[in-house]
C-alpha positions as a printed Julia matrix, in Angstrom:
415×3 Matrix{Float64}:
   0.0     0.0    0.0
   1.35    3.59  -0.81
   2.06    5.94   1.79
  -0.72    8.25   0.03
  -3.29    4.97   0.32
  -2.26    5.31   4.01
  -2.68    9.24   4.22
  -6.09    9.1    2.37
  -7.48    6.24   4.89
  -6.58    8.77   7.96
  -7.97   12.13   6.48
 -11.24    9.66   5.62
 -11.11    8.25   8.98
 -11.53   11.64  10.62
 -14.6    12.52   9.63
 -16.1     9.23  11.17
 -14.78   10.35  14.83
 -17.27   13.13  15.01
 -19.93   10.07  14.99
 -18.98    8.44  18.41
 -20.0     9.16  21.85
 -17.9    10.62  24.3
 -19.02    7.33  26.61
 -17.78    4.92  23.99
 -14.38    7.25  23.42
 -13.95    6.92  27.26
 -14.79    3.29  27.48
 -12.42    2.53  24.85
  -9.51    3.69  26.73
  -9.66    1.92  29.46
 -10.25   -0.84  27.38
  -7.29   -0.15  25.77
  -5.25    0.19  29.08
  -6.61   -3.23  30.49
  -5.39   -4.89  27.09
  -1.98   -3.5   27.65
  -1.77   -4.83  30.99
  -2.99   -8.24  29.67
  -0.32   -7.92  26.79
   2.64   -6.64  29.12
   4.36  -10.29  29.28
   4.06   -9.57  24.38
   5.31   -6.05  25.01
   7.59   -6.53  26.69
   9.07   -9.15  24.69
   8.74   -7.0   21.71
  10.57   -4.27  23.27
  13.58   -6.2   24.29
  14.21   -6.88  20.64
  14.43   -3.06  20.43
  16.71   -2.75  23.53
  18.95   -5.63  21.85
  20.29   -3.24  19.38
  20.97   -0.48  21.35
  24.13    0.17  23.95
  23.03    0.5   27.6
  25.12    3.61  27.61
  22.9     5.13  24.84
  20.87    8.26  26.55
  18.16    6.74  24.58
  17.99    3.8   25.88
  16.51    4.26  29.18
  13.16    6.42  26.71
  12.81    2.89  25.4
  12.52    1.03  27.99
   9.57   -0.86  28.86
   8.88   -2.56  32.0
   5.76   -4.04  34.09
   6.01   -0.93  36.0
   6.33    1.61  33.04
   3.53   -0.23  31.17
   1.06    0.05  34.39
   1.68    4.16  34.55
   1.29    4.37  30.3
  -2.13    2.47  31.67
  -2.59    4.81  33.75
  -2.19    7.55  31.77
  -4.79    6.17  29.27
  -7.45    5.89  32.41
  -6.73    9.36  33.5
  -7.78   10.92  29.77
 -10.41    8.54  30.02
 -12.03   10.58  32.79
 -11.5    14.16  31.61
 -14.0    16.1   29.43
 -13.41   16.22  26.03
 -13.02   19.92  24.71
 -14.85   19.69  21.53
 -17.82   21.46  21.27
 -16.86   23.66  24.24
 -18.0    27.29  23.12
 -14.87   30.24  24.09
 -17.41   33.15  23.31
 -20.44   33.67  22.28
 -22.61   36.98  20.73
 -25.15   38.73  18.87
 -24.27   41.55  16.38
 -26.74   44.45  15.92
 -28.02   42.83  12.76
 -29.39   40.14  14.61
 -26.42   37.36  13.7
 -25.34   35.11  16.22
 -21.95   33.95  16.39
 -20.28   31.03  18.4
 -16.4    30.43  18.83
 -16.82   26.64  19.75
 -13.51   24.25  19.86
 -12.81   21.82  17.05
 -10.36   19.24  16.44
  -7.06   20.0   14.75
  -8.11   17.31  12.17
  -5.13   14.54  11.02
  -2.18   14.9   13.87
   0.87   14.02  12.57
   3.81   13.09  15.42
   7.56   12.24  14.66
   9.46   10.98  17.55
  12.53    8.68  18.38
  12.84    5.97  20.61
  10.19    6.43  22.83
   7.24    3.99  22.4
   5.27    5.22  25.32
   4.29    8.33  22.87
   2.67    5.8   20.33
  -0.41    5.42  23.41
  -0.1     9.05  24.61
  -1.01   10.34  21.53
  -3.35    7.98  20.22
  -5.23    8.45  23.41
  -5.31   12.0   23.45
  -6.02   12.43  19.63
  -8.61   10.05  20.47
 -10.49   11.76  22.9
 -10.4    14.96  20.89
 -11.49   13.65  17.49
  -8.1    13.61  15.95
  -6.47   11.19  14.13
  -3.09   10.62  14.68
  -0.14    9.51  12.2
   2.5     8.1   13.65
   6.09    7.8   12.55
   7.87    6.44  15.02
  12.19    5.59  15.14
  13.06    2.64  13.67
  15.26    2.22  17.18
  11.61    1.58  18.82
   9.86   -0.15  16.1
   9.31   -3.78  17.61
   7.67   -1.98  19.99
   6.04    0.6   18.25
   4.4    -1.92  16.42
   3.18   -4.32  19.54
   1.92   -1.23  20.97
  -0.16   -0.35  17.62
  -1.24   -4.16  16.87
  -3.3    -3.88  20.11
  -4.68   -0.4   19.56
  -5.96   -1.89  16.57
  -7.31   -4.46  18.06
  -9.43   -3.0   20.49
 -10.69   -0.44  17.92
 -12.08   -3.01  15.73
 -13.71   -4.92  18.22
 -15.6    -1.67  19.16
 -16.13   -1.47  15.4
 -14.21    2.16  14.89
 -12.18    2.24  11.67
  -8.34    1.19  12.68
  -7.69    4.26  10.49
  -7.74    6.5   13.47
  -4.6     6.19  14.21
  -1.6     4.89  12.07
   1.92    4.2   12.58
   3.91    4.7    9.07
   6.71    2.82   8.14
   9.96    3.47  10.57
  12.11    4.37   6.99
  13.59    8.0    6.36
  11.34    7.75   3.23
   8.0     8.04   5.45
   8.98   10.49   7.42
   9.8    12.93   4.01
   6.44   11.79   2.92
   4.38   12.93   6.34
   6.46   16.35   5.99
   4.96   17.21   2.35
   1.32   15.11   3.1
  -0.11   18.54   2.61
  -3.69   17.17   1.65
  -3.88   14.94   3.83
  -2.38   15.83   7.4
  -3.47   19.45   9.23
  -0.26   19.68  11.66
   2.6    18.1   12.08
   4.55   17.78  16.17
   8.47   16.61  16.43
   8.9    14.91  19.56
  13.07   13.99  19.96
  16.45   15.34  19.51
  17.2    19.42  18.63
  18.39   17.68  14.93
  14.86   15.82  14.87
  13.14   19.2   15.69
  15.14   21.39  13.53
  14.97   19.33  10.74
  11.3    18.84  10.88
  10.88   22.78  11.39
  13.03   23.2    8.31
  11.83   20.75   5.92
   7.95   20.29   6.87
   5.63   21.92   4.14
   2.57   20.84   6.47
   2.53   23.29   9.9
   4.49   22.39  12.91
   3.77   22.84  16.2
   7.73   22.92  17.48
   8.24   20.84  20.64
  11.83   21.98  21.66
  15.0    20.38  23.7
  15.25   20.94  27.28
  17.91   22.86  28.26
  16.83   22.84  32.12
  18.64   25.29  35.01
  17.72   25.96  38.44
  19.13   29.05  39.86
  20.23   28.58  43.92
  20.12   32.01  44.89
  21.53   33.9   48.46
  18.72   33.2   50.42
  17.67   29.1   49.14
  16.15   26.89  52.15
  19.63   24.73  51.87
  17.68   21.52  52.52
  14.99   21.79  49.98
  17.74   22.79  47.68
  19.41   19.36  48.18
  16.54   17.55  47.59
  15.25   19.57  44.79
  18.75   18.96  42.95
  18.82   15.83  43.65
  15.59   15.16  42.16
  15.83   17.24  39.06
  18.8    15.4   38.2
  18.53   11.91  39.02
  15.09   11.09  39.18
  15.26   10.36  35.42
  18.13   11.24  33.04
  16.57   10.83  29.7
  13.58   13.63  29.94
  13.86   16.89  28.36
  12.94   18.18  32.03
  15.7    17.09  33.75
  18.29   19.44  35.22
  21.53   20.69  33.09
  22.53   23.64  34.53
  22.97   24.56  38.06
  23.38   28.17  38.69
  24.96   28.85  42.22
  25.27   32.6   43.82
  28.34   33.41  44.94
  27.17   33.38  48.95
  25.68   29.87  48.62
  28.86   28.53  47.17
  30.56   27.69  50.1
  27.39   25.01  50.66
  28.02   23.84  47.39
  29.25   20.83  48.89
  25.92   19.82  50.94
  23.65   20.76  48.2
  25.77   17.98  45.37
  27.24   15.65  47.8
  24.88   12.78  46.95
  24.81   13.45  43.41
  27.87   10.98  43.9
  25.56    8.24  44.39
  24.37    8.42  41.09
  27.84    8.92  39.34
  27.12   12.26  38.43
  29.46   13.82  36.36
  29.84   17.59  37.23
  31.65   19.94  34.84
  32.26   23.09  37.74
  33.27   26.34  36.99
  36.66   27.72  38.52
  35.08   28.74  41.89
  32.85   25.21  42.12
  35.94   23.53  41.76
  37.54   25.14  43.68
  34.82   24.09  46.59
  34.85   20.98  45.11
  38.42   19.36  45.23
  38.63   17.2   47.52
  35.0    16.79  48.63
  33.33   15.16  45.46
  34.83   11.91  43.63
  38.44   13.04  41.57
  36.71   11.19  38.79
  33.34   13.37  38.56
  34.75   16.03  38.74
  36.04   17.79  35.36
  36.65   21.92  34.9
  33.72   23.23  32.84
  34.69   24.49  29.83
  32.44   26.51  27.06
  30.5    23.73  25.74
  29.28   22.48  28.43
  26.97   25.42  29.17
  23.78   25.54  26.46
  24.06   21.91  26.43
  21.42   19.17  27.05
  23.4    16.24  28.39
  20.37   13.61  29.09
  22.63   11.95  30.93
  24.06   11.78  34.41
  26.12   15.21  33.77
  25.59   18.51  35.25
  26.86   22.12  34.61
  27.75   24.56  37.56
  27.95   27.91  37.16
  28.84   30.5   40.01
  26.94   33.7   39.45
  27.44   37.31  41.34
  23.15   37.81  41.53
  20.11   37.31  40.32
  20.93   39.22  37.66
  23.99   37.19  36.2
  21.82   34.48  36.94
  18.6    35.92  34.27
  21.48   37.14  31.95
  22.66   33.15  31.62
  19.25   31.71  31.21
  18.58   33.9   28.21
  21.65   33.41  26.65
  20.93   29.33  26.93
  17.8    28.41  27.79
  15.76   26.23  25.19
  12.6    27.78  27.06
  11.24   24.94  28.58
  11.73   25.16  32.2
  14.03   26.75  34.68
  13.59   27.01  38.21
  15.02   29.68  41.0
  15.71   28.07  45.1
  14.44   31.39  47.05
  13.2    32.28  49.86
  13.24   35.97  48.75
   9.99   36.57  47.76
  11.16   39.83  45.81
  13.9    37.49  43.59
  10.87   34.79  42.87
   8.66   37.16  41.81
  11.41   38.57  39.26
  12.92   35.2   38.33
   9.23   34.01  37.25
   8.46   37.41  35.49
  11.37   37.6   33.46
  11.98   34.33  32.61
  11.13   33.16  28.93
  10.11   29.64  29.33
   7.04   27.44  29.09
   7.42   26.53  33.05
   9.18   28.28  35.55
   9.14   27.2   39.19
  10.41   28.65  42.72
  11.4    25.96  45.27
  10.35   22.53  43.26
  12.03   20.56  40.72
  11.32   20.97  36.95
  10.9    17.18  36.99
   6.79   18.1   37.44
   6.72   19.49  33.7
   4.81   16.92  32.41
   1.36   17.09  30.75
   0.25   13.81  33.08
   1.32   15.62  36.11
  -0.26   18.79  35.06
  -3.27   16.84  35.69
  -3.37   16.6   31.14
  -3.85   13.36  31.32
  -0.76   12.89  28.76
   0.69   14.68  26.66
   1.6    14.84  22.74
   5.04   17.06  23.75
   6.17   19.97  25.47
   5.56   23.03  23.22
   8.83   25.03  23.76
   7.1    28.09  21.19
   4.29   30.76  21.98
   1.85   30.24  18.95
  -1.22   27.65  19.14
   0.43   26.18  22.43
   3.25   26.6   24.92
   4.64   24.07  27.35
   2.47   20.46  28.33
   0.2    19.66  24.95
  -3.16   18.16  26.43
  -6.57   17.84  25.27
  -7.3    21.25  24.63
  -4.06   21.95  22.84
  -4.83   19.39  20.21
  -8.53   21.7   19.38
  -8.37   24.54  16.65
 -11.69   26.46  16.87
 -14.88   27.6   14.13
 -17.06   30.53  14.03
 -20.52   29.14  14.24
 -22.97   32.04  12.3
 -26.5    31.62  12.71
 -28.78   34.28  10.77
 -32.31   34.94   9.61
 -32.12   35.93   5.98
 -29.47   38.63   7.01
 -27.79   40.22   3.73
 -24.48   42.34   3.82
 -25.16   46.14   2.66
């Protein structure tokens, strides 16, 4: 079957979507999320043959990675967009002109939802369930690092659609070959947006080459600012967290700014960063503070490229910074704008530090780890929108809605 055989089923699919109940929608998914339990022992399976090919020490390797565990929170995640309310239909404003017209801005869905992403098969249910639930279809294109499990994943989707009777064509995963992917980008009749999930190179080149429109979901370049007057304690934890909790996310920390009074508690606040091999690339006053207290062998001089850098990986930057002010002047010169966080307990520094910074999330005193559509209370999400047109930061339900004038008149003619 040709690519554009594949493209026409989807666009034809969509209009059927608009036909089913929000009960059977919701029913589906957790339908769909007691299959994948069922299947965890084939999933599994299928993902190994994934993980096979790829070095343990790949950053990507731990984003594709199933487990039990993992397969019971994508469940989850599918149970939780069960339960919300579906934005279609939902009216933003409503009027009537002088002439009598009435007008009604009501939500719609985006249409055909294209998604490129890597290895990271957890996105194939995220975004089927959340196109789902807003009367999108989704077309998948998936890495061909993940596509065992890609394809498990999709096999039951399928499944479980057609024994509910709903066209399979509601979601489709393309081929995992460069060739696909070229052919989504210029599936102008066919596909209404297109969303890069991945790697800067995987956004860039999508942004770059993509004659459909693209809703940029951007690297996270991720600091957290410990200014003069941090709660040292919640700052150690906090670290810790932002760090280690999960190496692979685009929310995890890269950069830790440190104000020149706090450094001399640099030591507490990293200290168990050791635990977790850490690799720290310190300026020359961190390693200064440093030597001596932190492993000889995680411990490296920072040089140049290690600041503006996403490391997904157990590496951190620190940076010693005069004020606040060095602190904002940093951030803008490397953020990715997707979150950065200040440690404060100077109300009048939190304030500024969330005013001025240009980011989809900013935080005071938590970790950025919590940028993340399901703990948003999204659901899921289809990516982290790191731009400010259509939608910034978590993509839930009501990011994946467009809206239509509705125009209801009585014979009304224009003079």
């Amino acid at each position: 079957m040709s690519l554009n055989s594949v493209f026409e089923g989807a666009r034809s699919a969509a209009r059927s979507l608009s036909l089913i109940t929000s009960e059977k929608v919701s029913g589906l998914l957790n339908e769909l999320a007691d299959e994948l339990v069922a299947n965890q022992e084939f999933i599994i399976r299928e993902n190994e043959k994934d993980l096979n090919r790829m070095s343990v020490d790949d950053p990507k390797y731990d984003r594709l990675k199933l487990s039990a565990s993992r397969l019971q929170d994508i469940a989850s995640d599918l149970r939780s967009v069960s339960g919300l309310d579906s934005p279609v239909g939902g009216v933003l404003s409503e009027k009537e002109l002088p002439n009598g017209l009435q007008l009604r801005k009501v939500r719609v869905p985006l249409g055909v939802v294209g998604v490129i992403y890597e290895a990271r098969p957890n996105v194939t249910v995220d975004v089927f369930s959340l196109c789902f639930k807003t009367g999108n279809v989704a077309v998948l294109k998936g890495g061909s690092d993940a596509s065992f499990s890609n394809e498990a994943l999709i096999s039951i989707i399928h499944r479980v659609l057609e024994a509910n009777a709903i066209d399979k064509n509601v979601v489709v995963l393309l081929p995992p070959d460069r060739s696909a992917t070229e052919a989504l980008l210029n599936a102008v009749d066919y596909v209404d947006v297109i969303i890069p999930r991945g790697s800067q190179h995987l956004i860039t080149y999508v942004r770059d080459n993509a004659k459909v429109p693209v809703i940029e979901t951007g690297a996270g370049i991720v600091h957290t600012f410990v200014d003069a007057s941090a709660d040292l304690d919640k700052s150690r934890a906090i670290i810790l967290n932002a760090k280690t909790r999960r190496v692979s996310v685009c929310n995890s920390l890269d950069c830790l700014l440190v104000h020149k009074q706090t450094i001399k508690n640099l030591v507490f606040l990293v200290e168990e960063l050791r635990n977790s091999d850490v690799v720290i690339y310190a300026d020359q006053e961190a390693f200064k503070e440093l030597k001596g207290h932190y492993p000889d062998h995680l411990l490296l001089p920072a040089k140049d490229e290690h600041f503006g850098i996403e490391f997904l990986d157990y590496k951190l930057a620190i940076k010693t910074v005069e004020n606040l002010s060095e602190a904002l002047d940093h951030i803008a010169r490397y953020s990715s704008k997707h979150s950065e966080a200040i440690l404060s307990e100077d109300d009048v520094n939190i304030d500024a530090f969330l005013t001025q910074v240009d980011a989809a999330a900013v935080y005071s005193n938590a970790s950025t780890g919590f940028t993340d559509g399901a703990q948003f209370g999204l659901g899921a999400e289809i990516g982290i929108s790191t731009q400010k047109l259509h939608a910034r930061g978590p993509m839930g339900l009501e990011e994946l809605t467009s809206y239509k004038w509705i125009v209801r008149g009585n014979g009304q003619v224009r003079a």
